[in-house]
C-alpha positions as CSV (number, residue, x, y, z in Angstrom):
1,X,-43.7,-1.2,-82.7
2,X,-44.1,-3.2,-79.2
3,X,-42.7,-1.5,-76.4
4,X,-38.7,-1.8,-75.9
5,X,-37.0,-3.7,-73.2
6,X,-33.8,-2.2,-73.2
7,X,-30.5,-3.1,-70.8
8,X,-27.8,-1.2,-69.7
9,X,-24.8,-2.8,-69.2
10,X,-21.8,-1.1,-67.1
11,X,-18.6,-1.6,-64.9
12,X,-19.7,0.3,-62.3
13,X,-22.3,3.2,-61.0
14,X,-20.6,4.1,-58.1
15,X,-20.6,7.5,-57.1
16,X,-17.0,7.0,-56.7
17,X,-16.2,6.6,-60.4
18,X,-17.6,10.0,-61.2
19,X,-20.0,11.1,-63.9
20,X,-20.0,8.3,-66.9
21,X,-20.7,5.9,-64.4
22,X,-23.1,8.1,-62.9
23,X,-24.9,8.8,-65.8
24,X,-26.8,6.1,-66.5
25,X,-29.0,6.3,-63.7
26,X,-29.9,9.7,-65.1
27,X,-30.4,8.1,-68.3
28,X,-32.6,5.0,-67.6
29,X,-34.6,7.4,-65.3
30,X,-35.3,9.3,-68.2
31,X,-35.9,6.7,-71.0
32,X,-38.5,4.5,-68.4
33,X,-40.5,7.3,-67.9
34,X,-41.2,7.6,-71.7
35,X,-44.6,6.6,-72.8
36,X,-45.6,3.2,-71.9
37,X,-46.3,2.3,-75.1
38,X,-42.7,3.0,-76.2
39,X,-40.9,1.5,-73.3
40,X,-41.9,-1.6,-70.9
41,X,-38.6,-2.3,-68.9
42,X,-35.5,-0.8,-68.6
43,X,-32.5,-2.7,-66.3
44,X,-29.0,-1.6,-65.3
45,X,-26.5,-5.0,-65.5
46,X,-23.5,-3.8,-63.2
47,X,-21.2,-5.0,-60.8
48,X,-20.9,-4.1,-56.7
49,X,-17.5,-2.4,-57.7
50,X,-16.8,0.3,-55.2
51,X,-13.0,1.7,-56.3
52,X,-10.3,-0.6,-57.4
53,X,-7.7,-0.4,-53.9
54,X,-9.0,0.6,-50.8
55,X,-13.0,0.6,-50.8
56,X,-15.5,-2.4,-49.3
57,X,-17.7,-3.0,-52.3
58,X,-20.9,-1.7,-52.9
59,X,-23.5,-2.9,-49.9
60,X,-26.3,-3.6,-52.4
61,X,-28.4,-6.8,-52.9
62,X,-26.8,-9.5,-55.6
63,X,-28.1,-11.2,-58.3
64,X,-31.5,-9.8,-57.8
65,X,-33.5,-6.9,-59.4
66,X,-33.6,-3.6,-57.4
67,X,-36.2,-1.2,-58.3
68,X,-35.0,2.5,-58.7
69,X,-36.8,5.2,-60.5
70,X,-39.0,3.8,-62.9
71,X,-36.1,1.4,-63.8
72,X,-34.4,-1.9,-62.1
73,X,-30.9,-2.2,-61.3
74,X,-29.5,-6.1,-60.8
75,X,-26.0,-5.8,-59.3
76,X,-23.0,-8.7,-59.4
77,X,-20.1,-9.7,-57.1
78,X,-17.1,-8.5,-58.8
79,X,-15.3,-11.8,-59.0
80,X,-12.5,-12.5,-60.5
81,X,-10.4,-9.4,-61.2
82,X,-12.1,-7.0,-58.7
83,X,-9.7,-4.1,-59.8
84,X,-11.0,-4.3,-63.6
85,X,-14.7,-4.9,-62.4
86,X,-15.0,-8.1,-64.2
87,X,-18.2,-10.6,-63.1
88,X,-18.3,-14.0,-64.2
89,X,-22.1,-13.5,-62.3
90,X,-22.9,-10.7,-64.9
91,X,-21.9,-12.3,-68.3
92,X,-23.7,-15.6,-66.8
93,X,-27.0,-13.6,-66.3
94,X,-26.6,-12.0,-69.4
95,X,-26.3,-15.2,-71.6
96,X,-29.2,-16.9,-70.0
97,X,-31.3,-13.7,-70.6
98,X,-29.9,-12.0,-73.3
99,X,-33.0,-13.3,-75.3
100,X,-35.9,-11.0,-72.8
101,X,-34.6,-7.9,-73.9
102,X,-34.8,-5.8,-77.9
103,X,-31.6,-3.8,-77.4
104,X,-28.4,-3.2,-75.1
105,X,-26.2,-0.1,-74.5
106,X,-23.0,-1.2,-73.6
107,X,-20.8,1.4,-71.6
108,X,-17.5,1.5,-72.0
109,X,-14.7,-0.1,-74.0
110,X,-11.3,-1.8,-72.9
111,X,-13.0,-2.6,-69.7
112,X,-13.4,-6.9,-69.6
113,X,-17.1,-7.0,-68.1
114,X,-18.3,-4.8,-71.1
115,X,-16.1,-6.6,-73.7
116,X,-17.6,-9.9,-72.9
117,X,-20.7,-8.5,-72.6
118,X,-20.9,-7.3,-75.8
119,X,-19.4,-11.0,-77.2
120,X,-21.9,-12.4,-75.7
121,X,-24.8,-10.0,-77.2
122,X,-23.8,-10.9,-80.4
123,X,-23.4,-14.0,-79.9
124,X,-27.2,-14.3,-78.6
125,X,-28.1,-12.2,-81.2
126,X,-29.1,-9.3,-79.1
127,X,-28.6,-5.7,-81.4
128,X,-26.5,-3.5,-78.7
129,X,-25.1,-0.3,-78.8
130,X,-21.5,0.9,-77.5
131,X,-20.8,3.9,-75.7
132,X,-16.9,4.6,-75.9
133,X,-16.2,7.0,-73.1
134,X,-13.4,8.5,-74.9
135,X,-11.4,5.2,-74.8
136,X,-11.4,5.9,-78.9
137,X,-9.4,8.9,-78.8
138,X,-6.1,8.8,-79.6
139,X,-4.8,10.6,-76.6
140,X,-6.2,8.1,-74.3
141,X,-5.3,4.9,-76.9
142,X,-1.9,6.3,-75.8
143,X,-2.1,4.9,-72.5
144,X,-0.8,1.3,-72.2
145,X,-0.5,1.0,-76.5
146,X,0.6,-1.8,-76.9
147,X,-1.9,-3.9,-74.8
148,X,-4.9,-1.8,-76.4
149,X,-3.6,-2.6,-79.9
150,X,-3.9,-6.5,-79.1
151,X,-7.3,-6.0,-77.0
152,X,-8.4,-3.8,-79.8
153,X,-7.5,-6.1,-82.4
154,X,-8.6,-9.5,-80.9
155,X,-11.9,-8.1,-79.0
156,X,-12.8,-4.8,-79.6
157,X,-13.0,-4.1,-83.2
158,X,-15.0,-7.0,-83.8
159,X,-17.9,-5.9,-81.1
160,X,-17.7,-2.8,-82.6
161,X,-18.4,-4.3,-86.3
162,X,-20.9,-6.2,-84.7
163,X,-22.6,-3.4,-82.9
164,X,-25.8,-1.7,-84.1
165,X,-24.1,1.8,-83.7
166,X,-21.2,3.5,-81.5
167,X,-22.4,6.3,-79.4
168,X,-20.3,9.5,-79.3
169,X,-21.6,12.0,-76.9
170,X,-20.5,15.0,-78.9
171,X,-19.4,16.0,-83.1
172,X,-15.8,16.0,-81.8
173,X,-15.7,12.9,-80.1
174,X,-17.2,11.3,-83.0
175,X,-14.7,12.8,-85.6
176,X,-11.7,12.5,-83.7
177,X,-12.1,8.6,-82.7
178,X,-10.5,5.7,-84.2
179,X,-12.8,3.4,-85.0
180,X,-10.1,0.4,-86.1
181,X,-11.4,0.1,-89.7
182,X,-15.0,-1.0,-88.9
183,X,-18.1,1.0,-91.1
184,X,-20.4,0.9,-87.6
185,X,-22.6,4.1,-88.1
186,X,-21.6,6.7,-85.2
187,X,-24.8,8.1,-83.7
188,X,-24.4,11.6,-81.4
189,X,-26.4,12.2,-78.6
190,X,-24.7,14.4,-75.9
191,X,-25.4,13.1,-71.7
192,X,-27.5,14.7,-69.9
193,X,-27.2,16.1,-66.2
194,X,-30.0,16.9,-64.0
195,X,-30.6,20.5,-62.8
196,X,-30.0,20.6,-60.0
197,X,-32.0,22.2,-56.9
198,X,-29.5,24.4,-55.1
199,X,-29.7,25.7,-51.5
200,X,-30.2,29.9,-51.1
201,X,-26.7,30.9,-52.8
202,X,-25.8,33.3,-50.3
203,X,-26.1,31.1,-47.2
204,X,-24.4,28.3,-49.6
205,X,-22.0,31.1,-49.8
206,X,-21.6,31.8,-46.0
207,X,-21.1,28.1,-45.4
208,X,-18.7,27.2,-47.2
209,X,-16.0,30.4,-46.9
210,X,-16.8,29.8,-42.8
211,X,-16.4,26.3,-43.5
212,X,-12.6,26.1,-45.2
213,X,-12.1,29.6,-43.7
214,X,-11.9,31.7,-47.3
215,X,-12.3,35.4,-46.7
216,X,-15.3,36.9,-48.8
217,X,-13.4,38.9,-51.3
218,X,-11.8,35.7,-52.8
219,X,-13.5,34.5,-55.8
220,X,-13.6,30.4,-55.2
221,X,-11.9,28.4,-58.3
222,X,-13.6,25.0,-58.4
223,X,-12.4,22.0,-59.5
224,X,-14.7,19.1,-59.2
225,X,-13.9,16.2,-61.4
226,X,-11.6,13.3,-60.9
227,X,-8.1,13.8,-60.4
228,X,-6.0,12.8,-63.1
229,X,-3.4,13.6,-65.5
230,X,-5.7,14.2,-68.2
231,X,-7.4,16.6,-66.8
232,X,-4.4,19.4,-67.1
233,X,-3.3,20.0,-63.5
234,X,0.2,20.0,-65.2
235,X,-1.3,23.8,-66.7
236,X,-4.2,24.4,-63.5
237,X,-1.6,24.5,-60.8
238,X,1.4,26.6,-63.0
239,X,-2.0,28.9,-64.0
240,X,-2.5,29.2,-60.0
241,X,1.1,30.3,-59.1
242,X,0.8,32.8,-61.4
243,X,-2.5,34.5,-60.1
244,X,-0.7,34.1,-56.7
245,X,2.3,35.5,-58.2
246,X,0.7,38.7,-59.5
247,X,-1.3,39.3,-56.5
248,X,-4.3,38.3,-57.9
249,X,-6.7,36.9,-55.1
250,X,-8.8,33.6,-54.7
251,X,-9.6,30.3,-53.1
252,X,-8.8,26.7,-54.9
253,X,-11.5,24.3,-54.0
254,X,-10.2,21.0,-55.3
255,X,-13.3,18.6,-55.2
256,X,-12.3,15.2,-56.4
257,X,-10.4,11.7,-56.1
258,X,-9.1,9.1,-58.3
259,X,-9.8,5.2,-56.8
260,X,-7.7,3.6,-59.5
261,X,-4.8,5.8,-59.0
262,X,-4.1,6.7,-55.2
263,X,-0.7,7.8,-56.1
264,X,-1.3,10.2,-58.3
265,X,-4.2,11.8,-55.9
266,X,-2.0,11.9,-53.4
267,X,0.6,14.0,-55.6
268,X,-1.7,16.6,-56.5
269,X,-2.5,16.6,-53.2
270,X,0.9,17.0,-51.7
271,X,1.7,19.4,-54.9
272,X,-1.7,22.1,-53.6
273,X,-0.3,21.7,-50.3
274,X,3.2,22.6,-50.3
275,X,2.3,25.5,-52.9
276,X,3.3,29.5,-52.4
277,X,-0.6,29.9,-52.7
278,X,-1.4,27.0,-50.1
279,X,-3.4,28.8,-47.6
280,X,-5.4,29.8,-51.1
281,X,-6.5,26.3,-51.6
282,X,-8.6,23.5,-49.9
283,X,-8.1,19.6,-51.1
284,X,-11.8,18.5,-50.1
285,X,-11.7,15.3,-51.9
286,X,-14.2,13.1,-52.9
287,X,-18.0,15.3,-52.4
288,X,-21.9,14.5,-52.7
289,X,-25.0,15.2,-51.0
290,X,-25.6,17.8,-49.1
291,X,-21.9,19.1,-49.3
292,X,-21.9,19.2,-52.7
293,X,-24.8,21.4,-53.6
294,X,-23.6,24.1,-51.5
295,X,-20.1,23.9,-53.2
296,X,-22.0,24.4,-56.5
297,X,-24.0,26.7,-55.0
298,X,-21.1,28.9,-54.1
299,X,-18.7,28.7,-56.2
300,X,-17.7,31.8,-58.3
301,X,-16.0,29.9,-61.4
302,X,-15.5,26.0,-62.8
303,X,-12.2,25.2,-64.3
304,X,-11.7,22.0,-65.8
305,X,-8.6,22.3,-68.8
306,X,-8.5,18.5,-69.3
307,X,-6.4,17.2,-72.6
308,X,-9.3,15.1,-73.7
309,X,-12.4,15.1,-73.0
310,X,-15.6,13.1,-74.9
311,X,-18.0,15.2,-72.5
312,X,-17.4,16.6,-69.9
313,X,-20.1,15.8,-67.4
314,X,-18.5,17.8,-64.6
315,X,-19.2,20.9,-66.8
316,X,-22.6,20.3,-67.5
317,X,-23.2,20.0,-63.9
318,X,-21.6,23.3,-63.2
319,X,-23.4,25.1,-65.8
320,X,-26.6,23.7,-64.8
321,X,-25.9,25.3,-61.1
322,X,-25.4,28.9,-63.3
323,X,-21.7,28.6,-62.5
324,X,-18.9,30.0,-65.7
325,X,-16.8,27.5,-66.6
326,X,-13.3,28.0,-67.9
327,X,-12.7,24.7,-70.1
328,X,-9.7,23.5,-72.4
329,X,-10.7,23.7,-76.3
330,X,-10.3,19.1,-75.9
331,X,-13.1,19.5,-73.9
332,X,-15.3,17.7,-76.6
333,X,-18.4,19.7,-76.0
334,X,-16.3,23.4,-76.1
335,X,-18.2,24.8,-79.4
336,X,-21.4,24.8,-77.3
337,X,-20.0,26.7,-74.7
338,X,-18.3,29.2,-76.8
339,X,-21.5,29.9,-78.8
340,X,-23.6,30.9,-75.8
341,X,-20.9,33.2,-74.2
342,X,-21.2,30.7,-70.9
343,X,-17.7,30.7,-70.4
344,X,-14.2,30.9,-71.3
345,X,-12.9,28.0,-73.3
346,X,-8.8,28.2,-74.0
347,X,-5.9,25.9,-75.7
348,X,-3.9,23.6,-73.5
349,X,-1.4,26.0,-72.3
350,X,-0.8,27.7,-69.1
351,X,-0.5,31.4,-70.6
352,X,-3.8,31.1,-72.1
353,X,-5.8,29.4,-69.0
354,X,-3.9,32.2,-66.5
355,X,-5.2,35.4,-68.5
356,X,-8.9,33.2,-68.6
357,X,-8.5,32.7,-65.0
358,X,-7.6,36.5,-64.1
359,X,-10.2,37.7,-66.2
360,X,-12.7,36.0,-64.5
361,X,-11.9,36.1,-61.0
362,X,-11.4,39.8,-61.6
363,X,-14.9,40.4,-63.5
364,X,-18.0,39.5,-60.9
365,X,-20.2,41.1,-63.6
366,X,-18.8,38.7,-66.4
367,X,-18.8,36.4,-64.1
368,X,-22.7,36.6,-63.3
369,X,-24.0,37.2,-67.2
370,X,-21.5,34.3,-67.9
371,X,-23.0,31.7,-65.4
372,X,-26.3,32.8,-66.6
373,X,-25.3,31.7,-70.1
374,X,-24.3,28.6,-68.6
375,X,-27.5,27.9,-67.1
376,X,-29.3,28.7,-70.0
377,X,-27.3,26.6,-72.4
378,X,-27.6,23.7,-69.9
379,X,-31.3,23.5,-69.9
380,X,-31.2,23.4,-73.7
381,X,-29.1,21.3,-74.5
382,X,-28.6,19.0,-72.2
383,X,-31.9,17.9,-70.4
384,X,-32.3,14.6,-70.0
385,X,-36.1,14.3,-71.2
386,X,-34.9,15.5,-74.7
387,X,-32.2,13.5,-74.6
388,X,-34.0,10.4,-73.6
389,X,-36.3,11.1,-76.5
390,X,-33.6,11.2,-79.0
391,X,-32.1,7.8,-77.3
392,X,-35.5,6.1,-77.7
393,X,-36.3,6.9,-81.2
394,X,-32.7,6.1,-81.7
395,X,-32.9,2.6,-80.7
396,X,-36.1,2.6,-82.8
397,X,-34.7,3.2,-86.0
398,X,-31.5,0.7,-85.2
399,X,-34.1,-2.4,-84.9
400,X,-36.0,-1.6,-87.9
401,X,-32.8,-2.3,-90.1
């Protein structure tokens, strides 16, 4: 078989819209540095998009290939429509050289860029998979029903019929999802996450208590993810007055933003703030770089009890940095988790995520053979080489049917 020439198509990959954005870099990284003889070219299609209100776009080079590691990126002006990330430039591009590639992976559903995108892929007869992101569970097909039942009906199900598979990212995701009546084969291949090189975790340590002034015998909650009402603060914060309630020390490091919903950042915001337990907690906001890796590097536990959740990229990341996690059971890729002891996984409610909570911020030694678990598990099952294998010989067998 000749060597692929694959596309990724996407909203966005700014940082700012987390990790299923962010993830394809990781991915394409991976996949072009496969054997030559399996893969010639891989390019990103995206737009400049930088947050839907109050961020310039992306400062990036339009229209024109950018190389990145081992892969190209081409970037668009967002235009019309800058808040859903729509480019009239993108889908132009894309129908004049839909023909030059074997295969596209299409990220994302109920977002217009990758609707059309995939419209047009079939229309050029260009075999493409689609990634949902969770937009196929019925929690999130909650949001806005009505207008995702007509979208769903009139574009989506027939780009899903059309496409050469759906890609879940975990068993869960795949059996839970509505698929709208279309017989499109589900493929499961989990993200990957990069481990991560850490600073020392005892200066990381040092740093960051003198930094947001947190005394040294408070076990550091983490939260980095992006803030919003899916992922549980209505439980998180009623779990924290309790600790705080029954005496129970730490320090809340909430790591995270939410560009398409400033309101609602802003009320968690105001919510940590005005809390019993406020000099307990830090709102850091939006993090990378440098900052980042130490607050990885020193945090004691992860705590992410979303509602639903396809992946869970934030908790691979943690893991990979050898932190415990304490995760909802909708966090799609829980069973993993469970089976290698690297954490505590719990039901949506606050009762159960308190007790998790206490039990690790009162346990260092738990704590430590948990988050080396964690570690462990990450490297196993979630390296991007492996996974990057699986992808390739996956798009292989899709274009020999």
């Amino acid at each position: 078989m000749k060597p692929l020439k694959i596309l990724q198509i996407v909203p966005s990959i700014s940082l700012v819209y987390g990790g299923p954005s962010q993830m394809i870099r990781g991915l394409s990284a991976a996949i072009a540095q496969q054997p030559a003889a399996a893969v010639s070219q891989v390019t990103i299609l995206t737009t400049d998009s930088n947050g839907d209100v109050d961020e310039t776009p992306l400062d990036v080079p339009l229209g024109v290939p950018v190389a990145e590691d081992g892969y190209e990126v081409i970037y668009f002006r967002c235009s019309p429509f800058r808040r859903y990330k729509f480019s009239t430039g993108l889908l132009t591009w894309l129908w004049a050289n839909a023909h030059r590639y074997d295969i596209a992976h299409i990220h994302a559903l109920f977002s217009p860029v990758s609707t059309t995108a995939a419209t047009v892929c079939r229309w050029k007869n260009l075999p493409y998979i689609m990634r949902p992101l969770g937009t196929l569970d019925p929690a999130d097909l909650q949001k806005k029903k009505q207008i995702k039942k007509i979208y769903a009906s009139l574009l989506e199900r027939p780009n899903l019929a059309g496409a050469a598979a759906i890609h879940f990212t975990s068993d869960l995701e795949s059996k839970v999802s509505e698929r709208f009546g279309v017989s499109t084969p589900g493929k499961v291949i989990p993200l990957g996450v990069a481990l991560p090189t850490l600073p020392d975790q005892s200066a990381s340590q040092l740093a960051i208590r003198e930094r947001f002034d947190i005394p040294a015998e408070r076990p550091i909650i983490l939260f980095m993810s992006r803030v919003d009402p899916k992922k549980g603060f209505d439980l998180l914060l009623p779990a924290l007055d309790k600790l705080h309630q029954d005496d129970k020390p730490f320090h809340f490091l909430l790591c995270g933003a939410n560009p398409q919903d400033r309101a609602y950042e802003t009320s968690i915001k105001g919510q940590v703030e005005s809390s019993a337990w406020a000099k307990w907690a830090t709102v850091v906001g939006f993090v990378s770089g440098e900052l980042k890796a130490q607050i990885l590097s020193a945090a004691d536990v992860f705590v992410l009890p979303s509602y639903y959740e396809n992946f869970g990229i934030a908790v691979a990341e943690a893991m990979a940095a050898k932190i415990p996690v304490v995760i909802s059971d909708q966090v799609h890729i829980w069973p993993v988790i469970k089976a290698s002891e690297a954490g505590w996984v719990v039901p949506t409610e606050v009762a159960a995520l308190t007790a998790a909570l206490s039990e690790a911020i009162a346990q260092p030694e738990m704590r430590s053979q948990r988050g080396e678990n964690a570690q462990r598990c990450a490297k196993e099952n979630y390296s991007w080489d492996a996974i990057a294998q699986l992808m390739l010989i996956t798009y292989q067998q899709l274009l020999l049917k």
